[in-house]
mmCIF file of the N, C-alpha and C atoms, coordinates in Angstrom:
data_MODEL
# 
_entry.id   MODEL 
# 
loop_
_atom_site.group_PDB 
_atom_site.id 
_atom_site.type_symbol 
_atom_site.label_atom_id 
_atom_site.label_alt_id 
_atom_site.label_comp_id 
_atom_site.label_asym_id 
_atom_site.label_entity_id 
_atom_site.label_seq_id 
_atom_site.pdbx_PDB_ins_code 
_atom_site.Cartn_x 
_atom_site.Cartn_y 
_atom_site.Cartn_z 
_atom_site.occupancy 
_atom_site.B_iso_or_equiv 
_atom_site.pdbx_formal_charge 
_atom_site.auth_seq_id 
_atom_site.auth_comp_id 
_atom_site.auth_asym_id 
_atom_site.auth_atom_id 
_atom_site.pdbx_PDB_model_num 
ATOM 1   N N  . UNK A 1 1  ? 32.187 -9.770  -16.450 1.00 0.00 ? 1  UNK A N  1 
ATOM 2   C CA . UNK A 1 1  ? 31.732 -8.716  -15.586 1.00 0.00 ? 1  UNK A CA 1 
ATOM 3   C C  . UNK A 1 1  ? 31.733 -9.227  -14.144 1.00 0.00 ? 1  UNK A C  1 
ATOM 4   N N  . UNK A 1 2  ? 32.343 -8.352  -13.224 1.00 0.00 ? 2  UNK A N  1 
ATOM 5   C CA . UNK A 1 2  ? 32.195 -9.014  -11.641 1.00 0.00 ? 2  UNK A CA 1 
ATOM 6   C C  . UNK A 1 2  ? 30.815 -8.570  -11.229 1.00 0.00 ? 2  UNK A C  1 
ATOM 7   N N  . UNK A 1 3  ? 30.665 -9.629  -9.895  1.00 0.00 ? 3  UNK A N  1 
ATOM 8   C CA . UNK A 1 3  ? 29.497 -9.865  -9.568  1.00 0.00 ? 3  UNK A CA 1 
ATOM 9   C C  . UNK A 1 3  ? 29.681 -8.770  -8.124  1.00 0.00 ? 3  UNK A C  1 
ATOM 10  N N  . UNK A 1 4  ? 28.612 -7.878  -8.009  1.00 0.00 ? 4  UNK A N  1 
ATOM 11  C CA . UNK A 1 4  ? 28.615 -6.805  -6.838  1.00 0.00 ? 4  UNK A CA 1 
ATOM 12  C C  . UNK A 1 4  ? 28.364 -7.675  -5.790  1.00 0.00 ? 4  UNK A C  1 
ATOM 13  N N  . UNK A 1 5  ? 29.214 -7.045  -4.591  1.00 0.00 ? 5  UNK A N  1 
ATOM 14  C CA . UNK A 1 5  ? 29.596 -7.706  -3.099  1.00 0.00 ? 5  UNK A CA 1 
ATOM 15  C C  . UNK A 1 5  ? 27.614 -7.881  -2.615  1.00 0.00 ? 5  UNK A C  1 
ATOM 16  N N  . UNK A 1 6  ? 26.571 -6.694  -2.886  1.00 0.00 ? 6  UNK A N  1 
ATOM 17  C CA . UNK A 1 6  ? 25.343 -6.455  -3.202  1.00 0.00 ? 6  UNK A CA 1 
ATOM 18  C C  . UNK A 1 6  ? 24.634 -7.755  -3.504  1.00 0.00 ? 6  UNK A C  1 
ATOM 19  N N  . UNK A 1 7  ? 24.634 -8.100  -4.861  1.00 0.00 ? 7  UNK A N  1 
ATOM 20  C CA . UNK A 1 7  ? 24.447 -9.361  -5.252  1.00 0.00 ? 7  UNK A CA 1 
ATOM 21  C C  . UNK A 1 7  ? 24.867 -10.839 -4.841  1.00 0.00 ? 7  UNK A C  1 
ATOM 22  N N  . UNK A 1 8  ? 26.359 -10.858 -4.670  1.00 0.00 ? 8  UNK A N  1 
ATOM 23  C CA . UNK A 1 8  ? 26.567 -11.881 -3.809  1.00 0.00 ? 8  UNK A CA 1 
ATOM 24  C C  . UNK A 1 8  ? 25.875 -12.154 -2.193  1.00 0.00 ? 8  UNK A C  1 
ATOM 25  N N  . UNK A 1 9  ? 25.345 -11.107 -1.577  1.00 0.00 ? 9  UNK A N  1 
ATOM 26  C CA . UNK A 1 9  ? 24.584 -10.997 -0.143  1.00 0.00 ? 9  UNK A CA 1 
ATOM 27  C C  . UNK A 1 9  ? 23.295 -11.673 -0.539  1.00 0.00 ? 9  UNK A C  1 
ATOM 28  N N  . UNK A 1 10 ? 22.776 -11.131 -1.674  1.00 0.00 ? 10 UNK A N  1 
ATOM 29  C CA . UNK A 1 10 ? 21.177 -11.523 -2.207  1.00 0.00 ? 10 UNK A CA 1 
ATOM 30  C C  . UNK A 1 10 ? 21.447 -12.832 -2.350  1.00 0.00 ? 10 UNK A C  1 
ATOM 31  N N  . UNK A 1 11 ? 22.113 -13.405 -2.996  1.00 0.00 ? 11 UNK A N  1 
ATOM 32  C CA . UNK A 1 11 ? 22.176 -14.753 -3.301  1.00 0.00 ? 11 UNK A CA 1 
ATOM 33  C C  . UNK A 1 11 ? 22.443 -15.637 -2.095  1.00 0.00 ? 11 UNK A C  1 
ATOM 34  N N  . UNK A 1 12 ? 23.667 -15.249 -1.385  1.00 0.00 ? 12 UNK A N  1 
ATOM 35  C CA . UNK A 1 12 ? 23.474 -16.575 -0.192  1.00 0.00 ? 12 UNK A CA 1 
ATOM 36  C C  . UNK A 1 12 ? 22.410 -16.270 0.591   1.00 0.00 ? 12 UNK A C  1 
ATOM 37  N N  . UNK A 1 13 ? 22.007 -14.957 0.973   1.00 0.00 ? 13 UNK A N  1 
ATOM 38  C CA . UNK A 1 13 ? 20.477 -14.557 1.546   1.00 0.00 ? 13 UNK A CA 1 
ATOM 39  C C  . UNK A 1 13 ? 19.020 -15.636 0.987   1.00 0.00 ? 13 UNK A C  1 
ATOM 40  N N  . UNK A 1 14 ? 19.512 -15.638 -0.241  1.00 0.00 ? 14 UNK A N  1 
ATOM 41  C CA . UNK A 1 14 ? 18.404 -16.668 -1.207  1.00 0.00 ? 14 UNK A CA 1 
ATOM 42  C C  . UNK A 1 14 ? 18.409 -17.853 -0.861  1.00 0.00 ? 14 UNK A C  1 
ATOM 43  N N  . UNK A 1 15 ? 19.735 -17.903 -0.803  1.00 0.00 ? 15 UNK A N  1 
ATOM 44  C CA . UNK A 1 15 ? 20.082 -19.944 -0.761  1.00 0.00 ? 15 UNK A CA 1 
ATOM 45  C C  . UNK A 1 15 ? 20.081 -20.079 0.281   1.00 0.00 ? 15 UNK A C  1 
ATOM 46  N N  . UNK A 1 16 ? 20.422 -19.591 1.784   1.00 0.00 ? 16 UNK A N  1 
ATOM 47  C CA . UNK A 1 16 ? 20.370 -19.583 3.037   1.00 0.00 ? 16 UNK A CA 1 
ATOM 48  C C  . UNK A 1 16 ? 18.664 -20.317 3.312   1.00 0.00 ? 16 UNK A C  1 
ATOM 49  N N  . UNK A 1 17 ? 17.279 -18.959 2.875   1.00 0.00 ? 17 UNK A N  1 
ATOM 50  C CA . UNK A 1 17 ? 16.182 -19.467 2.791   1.00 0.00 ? 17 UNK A CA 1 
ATOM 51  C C  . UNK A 1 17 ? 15.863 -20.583 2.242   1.00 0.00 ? 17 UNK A C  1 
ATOM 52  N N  . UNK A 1 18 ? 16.169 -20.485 0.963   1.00 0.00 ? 18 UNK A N  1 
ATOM 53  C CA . UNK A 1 18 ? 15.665 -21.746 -0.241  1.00 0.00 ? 18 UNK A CA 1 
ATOM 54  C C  . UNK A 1 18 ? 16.012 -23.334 0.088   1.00 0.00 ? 18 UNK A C  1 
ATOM 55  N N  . UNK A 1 19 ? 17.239 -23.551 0.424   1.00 0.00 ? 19 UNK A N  1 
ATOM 56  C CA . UNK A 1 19 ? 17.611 -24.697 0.601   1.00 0.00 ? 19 UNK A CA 1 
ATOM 57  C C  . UNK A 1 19 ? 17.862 -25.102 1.704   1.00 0.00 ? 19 UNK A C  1 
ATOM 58  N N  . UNK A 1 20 ? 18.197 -26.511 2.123   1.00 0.00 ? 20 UNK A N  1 
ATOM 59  C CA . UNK A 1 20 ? 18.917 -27.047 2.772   1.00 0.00 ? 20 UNK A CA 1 
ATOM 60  C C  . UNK A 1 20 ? 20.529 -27.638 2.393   1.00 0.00 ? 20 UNK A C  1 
ATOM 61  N N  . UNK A 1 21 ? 21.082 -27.521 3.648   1.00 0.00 ? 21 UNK A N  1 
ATOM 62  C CA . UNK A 1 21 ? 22.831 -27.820 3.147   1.00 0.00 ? 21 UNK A CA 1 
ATOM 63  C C  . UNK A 1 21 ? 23.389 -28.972 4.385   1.00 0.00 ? 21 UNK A C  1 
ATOM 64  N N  . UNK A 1 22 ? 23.955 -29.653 3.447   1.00 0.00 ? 22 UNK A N  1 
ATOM 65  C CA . UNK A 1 22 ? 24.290 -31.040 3.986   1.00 0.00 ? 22 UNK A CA 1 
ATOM 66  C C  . UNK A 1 22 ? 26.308 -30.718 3.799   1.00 0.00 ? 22 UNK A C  1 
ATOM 67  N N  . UNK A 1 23 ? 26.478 -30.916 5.146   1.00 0.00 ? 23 UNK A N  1 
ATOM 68  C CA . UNK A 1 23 ? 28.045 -30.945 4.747   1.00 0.00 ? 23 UNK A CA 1 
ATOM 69  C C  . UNK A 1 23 ? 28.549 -32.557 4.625   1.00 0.00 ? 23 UNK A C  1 
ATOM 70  N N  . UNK A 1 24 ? 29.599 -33.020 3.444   1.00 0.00 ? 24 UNK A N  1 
ATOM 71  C CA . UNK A 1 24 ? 29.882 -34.302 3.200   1.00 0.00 ? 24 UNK A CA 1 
ATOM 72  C C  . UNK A 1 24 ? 31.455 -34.559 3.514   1.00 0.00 ? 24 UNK A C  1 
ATOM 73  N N  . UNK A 1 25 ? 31.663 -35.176 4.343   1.00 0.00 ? 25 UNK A N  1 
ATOM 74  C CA . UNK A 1 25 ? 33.431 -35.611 4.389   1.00 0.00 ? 25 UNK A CA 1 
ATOM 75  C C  . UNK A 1 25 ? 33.421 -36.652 3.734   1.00 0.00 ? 25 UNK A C  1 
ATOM 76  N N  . UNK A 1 26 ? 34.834 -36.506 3.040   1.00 0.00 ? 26 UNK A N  1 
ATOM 77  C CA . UNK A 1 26 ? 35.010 -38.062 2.062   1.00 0.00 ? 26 UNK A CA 1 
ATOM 78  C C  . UNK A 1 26 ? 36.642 -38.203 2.537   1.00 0.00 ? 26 UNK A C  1 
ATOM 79  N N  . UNK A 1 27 ? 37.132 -38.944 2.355   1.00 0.00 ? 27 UNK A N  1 
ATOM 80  C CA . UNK A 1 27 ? 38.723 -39.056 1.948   1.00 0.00 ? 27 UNK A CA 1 
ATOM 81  C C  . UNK A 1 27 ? 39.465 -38.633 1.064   1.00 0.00 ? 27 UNK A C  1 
ATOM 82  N N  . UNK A 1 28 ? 40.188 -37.865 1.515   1.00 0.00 ? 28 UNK A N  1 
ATOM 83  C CA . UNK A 1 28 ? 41.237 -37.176 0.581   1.00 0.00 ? 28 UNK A CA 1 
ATOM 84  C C  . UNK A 1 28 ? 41.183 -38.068 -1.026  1.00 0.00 ? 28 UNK A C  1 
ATOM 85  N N  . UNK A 1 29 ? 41.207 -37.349 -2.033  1.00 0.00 ? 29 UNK A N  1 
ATOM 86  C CA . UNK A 1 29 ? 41.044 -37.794 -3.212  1.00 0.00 ? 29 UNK A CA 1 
ATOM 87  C C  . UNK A 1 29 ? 39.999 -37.963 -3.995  1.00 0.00 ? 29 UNK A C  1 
ATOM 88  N N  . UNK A 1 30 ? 38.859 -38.663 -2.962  1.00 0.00 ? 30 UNK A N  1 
ATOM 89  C CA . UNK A 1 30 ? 37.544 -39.195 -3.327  1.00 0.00 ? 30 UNK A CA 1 
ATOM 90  C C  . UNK A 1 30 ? 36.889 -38.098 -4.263  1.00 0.00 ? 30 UNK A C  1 
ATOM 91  N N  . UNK A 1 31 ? 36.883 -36.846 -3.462  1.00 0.00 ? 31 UNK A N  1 
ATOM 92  C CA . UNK A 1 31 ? 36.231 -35.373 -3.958  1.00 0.00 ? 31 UNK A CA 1 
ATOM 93  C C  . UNK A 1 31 ? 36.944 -35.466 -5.050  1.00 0.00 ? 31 UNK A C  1 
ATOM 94  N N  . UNK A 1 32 ? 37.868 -35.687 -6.015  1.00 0.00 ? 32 UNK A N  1 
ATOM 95  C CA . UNK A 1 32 ? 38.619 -35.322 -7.688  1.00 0.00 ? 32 UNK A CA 1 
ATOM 96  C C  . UNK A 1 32 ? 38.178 -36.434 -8.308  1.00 0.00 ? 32 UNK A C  1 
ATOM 97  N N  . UNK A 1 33 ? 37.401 -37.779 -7.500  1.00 0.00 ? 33 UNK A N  1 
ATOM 98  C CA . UNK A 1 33 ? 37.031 -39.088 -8.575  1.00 0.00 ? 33 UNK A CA 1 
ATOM 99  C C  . UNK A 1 33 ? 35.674 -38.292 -8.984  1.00 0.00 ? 33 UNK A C  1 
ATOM 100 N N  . UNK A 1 34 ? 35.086 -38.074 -7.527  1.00 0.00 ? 34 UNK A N  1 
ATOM 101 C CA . UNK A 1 34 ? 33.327 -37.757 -7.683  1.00 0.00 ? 34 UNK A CA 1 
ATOM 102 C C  . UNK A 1 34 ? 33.363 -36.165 -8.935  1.00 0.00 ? 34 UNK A C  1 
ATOM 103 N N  . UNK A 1 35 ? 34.313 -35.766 -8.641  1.00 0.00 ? 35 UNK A N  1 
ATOM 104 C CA . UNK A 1 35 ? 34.302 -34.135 -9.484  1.00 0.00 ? 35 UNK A CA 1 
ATOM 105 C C  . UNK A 1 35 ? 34.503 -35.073 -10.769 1.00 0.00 ? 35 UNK A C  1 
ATOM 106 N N  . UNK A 1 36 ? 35.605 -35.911 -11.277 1.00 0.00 ? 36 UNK A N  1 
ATOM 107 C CA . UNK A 1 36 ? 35.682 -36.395 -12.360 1.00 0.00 ? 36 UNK A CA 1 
ATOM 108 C C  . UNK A 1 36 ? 34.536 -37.167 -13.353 1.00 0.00 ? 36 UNK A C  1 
ATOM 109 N N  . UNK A 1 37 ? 34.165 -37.948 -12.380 1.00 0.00 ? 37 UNK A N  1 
ATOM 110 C CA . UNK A 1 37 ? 32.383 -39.179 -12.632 1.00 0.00 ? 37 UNK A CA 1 
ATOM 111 C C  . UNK A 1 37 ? 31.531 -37.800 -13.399 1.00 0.00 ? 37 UNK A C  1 
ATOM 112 N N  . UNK A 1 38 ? 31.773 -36.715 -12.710 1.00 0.00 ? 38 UNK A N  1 
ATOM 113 C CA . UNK A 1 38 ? 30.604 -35.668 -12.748 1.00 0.00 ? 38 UNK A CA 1 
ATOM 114 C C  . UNK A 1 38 ? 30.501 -34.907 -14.041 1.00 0.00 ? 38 UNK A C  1 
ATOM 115 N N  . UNK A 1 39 ? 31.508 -34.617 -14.329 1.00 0.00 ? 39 UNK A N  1 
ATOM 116 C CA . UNK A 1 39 ? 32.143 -34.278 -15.329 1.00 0.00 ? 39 UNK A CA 1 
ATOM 117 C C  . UNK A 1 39 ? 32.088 -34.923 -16.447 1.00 0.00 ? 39 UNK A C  1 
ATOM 118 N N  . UNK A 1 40 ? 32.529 -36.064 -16.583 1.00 0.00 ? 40 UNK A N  1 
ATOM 119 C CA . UNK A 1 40 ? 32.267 -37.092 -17.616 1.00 0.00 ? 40 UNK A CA 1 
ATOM 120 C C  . UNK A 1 40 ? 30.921 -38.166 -17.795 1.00 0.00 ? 40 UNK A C  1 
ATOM 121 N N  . UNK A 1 41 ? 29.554 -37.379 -16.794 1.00 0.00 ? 41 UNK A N  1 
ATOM 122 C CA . UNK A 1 41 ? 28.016 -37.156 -17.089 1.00 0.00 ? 41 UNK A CA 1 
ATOM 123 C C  . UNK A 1 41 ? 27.187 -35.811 -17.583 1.00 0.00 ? 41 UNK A C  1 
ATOM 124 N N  . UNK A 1 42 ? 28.719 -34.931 -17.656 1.00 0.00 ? 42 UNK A N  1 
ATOM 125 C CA . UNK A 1 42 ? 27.993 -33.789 -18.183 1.00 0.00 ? 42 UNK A CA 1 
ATOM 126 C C  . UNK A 1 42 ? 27.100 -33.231 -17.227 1.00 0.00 ? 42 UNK A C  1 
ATOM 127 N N  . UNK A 1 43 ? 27.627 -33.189 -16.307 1.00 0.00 ? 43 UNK A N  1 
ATOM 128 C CA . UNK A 1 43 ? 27.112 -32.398 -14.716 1.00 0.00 ? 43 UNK A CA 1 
ATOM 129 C C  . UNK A 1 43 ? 27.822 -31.990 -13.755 1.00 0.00 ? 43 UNK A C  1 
ATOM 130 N N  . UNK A 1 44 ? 27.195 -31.149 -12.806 1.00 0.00 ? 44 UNK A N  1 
ATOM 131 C CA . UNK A 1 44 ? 28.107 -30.440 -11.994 1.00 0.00 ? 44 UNK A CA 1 
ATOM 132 C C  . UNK A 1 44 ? 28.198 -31.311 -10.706 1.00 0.00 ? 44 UNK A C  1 
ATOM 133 N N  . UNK A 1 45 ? 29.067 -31.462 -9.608  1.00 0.00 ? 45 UNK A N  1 
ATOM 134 C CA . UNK A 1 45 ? 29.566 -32.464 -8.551  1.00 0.00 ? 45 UNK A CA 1 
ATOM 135 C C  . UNK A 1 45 ? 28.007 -32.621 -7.922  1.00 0.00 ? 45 UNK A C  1 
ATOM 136 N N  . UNK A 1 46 ? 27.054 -31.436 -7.666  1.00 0.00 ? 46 UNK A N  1 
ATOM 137 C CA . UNK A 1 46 ? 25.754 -31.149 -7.020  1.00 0.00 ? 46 UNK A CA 1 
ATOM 138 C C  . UNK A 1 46 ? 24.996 -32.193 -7.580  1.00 0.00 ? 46 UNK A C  1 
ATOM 139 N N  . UNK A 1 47 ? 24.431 -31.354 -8.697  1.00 0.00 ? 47 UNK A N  1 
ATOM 140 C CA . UNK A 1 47 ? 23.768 -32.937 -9.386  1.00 0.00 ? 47 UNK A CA 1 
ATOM 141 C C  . UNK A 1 47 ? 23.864 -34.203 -9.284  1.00 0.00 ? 47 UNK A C  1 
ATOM 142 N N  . UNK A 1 48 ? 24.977 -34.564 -9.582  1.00 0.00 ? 48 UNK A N  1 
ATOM 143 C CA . UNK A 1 48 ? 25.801 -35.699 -9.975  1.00 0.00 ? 48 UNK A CA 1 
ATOM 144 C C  . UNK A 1 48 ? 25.402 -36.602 -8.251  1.00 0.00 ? 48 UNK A C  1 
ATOM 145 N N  . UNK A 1 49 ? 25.663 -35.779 -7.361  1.00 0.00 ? 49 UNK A N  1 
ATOM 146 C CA . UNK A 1 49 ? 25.452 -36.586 -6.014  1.00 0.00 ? 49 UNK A CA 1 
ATOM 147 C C  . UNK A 1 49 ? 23.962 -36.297 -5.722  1.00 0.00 ? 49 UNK A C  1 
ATOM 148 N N  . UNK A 1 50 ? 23.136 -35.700 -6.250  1.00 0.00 ? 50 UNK A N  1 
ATOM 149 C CA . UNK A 1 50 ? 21.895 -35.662 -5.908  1.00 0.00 ? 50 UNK A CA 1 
ATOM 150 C C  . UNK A 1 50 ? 21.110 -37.026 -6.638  1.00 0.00 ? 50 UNK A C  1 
ATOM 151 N N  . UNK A 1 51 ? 21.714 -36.960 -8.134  1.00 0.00 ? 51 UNK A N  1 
ATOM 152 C CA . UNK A 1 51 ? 21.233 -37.845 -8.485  1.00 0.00 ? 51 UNK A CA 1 
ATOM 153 C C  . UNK A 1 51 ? 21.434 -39.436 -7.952  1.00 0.00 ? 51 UNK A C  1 
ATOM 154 N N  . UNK A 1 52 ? 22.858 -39.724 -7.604  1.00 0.00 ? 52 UNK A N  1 
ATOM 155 C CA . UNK A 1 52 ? 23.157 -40.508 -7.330  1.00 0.00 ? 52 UNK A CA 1 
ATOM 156 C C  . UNK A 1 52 ? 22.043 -41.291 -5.432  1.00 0.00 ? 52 UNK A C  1 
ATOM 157 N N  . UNK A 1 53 ? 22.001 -39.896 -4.683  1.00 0.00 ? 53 UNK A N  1 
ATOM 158 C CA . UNK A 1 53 ? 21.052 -40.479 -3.753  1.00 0.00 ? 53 UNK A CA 1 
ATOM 159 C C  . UNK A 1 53 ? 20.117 -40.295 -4.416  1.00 0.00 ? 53 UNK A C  1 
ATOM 160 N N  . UNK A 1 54 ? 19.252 -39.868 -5.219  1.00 0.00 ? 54 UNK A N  1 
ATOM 161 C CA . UNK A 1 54 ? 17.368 -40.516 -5.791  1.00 0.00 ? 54 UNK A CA 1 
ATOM 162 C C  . UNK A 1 54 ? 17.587 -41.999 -6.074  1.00 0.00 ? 54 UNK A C  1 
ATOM 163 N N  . UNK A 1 55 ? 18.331 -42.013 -7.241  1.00 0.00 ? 55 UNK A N  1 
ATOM 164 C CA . UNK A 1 55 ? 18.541 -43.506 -7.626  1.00 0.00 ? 55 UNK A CA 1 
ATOM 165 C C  . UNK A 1 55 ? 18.418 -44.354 -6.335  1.00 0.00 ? 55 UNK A C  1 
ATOM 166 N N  . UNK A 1 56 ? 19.384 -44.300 -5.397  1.00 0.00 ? 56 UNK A N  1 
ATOM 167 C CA . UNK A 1 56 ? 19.630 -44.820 -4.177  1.00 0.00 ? 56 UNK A CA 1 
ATOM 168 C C  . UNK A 1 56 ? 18.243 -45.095 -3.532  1.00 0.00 ? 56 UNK A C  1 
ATOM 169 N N  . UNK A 1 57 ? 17.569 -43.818 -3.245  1.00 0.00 ? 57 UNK A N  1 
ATOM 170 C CA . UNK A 1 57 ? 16.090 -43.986 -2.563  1.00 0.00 ? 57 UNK A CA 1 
ATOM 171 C C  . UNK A 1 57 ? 15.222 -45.141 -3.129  1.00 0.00 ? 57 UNK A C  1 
ATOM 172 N N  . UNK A 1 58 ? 15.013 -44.740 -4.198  1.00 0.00 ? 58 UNK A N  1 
ATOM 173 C CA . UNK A 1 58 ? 14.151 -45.584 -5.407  1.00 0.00 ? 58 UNK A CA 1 
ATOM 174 C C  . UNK A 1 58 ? 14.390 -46.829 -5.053  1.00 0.00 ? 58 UNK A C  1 
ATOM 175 N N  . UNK A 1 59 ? 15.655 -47.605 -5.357  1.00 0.00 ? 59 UNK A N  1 
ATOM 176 C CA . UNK A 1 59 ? 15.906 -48.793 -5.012  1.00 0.00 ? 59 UNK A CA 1 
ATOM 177 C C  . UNK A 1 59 ? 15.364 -49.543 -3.875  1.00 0.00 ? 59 UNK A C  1 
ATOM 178 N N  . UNK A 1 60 ? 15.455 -48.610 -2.931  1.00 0.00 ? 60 UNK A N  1 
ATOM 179 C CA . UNK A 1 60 ? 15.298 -48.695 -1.359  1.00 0.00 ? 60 UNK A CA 1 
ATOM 180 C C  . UNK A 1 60 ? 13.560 -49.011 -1.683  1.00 0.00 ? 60 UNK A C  1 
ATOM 181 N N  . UNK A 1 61 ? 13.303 -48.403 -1.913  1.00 0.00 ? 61 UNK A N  1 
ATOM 182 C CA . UNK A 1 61 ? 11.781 -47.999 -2.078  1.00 0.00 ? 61 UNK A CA 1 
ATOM 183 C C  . UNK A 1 61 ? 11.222 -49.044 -2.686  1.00 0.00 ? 61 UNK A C  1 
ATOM 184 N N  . UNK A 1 62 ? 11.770 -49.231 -3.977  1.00 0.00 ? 62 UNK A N  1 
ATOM 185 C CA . UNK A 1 62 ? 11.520 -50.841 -4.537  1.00 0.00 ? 62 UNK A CA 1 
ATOM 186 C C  . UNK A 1 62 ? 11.576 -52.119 -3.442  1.00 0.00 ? 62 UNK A C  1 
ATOM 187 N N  . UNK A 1 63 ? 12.940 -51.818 -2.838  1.00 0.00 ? 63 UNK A N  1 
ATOM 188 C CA . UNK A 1 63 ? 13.124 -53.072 -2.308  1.00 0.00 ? 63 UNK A CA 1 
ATOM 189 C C  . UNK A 1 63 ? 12.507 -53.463 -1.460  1.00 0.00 ? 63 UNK A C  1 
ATOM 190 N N  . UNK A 1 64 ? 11.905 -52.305 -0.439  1.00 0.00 ? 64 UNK A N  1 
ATOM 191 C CA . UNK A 1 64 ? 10.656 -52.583 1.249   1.00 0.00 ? 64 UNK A CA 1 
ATOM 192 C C  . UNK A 1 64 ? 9.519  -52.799 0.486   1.00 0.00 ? 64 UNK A C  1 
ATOM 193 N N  . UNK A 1 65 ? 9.022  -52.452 -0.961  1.00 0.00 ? 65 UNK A N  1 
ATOM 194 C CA . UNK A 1 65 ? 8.128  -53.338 -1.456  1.00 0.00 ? 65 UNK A CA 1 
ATOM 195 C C  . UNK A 1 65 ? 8.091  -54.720 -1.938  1.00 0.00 ? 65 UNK A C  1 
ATOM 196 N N  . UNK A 1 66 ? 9.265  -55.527 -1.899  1.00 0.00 ? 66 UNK A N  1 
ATOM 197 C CA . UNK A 1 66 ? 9.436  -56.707 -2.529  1.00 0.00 ? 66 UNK A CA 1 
ATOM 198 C C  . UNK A 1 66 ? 9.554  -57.132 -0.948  1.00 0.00 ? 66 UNK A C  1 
ATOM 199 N N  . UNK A 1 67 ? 10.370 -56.516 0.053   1.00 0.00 ? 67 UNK A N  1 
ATOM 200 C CA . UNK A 1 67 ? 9.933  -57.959 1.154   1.00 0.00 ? 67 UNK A CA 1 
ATOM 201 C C  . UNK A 1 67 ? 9.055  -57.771 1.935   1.00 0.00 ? 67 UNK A C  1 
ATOM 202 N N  . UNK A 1 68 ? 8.329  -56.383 2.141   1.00 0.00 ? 68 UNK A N  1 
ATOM 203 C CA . UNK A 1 68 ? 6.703  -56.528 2.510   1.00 0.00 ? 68 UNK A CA 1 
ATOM 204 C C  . UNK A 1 68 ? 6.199  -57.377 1.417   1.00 0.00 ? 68 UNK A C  1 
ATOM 205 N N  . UNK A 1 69 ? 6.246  -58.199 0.154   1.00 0.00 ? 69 UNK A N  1 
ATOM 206 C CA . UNK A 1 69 ? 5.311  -58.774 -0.408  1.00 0.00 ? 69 UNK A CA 1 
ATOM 207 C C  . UNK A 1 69 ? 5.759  -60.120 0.109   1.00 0.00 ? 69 UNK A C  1 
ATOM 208 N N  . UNK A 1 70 ? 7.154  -60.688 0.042   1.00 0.00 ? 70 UNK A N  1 
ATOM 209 C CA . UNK A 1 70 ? 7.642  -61.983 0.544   1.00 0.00 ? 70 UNK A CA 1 
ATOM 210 C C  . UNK A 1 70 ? 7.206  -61.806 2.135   1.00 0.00 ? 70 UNK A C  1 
ATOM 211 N N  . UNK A 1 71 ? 6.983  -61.590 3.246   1.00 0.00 ? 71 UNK A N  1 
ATOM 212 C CA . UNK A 1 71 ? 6.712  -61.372 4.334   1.00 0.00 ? 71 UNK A CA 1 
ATOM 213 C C  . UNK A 1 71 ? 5.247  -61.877 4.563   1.00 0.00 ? 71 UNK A C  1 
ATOM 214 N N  . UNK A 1 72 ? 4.629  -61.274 3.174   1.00 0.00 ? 72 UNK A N  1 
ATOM 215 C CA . UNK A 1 72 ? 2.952  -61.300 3.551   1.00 0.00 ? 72 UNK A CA 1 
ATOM 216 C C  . UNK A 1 72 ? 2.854  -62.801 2.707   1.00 0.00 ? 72 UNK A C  1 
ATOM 217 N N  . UNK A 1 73 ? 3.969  -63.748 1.697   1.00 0.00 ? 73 UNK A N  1 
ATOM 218 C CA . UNK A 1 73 ? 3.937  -64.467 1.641   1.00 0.00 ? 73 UNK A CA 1 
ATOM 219 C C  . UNK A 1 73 ? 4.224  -65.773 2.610   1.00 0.00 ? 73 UNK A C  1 
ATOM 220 N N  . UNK A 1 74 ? 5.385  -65.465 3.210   1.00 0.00 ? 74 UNK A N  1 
ATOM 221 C CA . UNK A 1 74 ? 5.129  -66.483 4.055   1.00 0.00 ? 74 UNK A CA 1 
ATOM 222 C C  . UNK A 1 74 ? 4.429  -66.619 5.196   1.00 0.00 ? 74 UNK A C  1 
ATOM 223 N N  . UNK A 1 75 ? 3.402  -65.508 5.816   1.00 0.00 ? 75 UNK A N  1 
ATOM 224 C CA . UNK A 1 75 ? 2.620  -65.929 7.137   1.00 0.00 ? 75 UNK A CA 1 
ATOM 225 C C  . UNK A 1 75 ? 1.251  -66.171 6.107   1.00 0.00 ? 75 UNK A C  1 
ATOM 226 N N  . UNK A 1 76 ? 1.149  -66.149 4.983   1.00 0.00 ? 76 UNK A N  1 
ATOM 227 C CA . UNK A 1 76 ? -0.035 -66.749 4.657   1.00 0.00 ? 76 UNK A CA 1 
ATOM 228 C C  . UNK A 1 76 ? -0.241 -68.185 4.628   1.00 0.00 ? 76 UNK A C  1 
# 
């Protein structure tokens, strides 16, 4: 069943409010590895790079806790 020109307005009207949008340049190709990775996690390219920056954060997040602890080790 097609989707009314109606409905399509509501929706980017929705997502316009709801979200934020990040535009990403990659190098020619890159976009058919990342679509592929995505695919073969059983997810869509969105996900797949969302998840990939949490993981990313986390790490980060881990890691300014390990050298704030070495830091507060060596001026003690």
């Amino acid at each position: 069943m097609a989707v009314s020109e109606a409905r399509k307005r509501a929706t980017y009207k929705y997502i316009a409010k709801s979200y934020d949008r990040i535009v990403l340049n990659l190098p020619r190709g890159e976009r058919d590895e990342i679509k592929k990775a995505a695919e073969e996690a059983g997810e869509s390219v969105n996900a797949y790079i969302k998840r990939a920056i949490s993981a990313q954060m986390q790490r980060e997040r881990k890691n300014e806790g390990t050298d704030e602890e070495q830091r507060g080790k060596i001026s003690d």
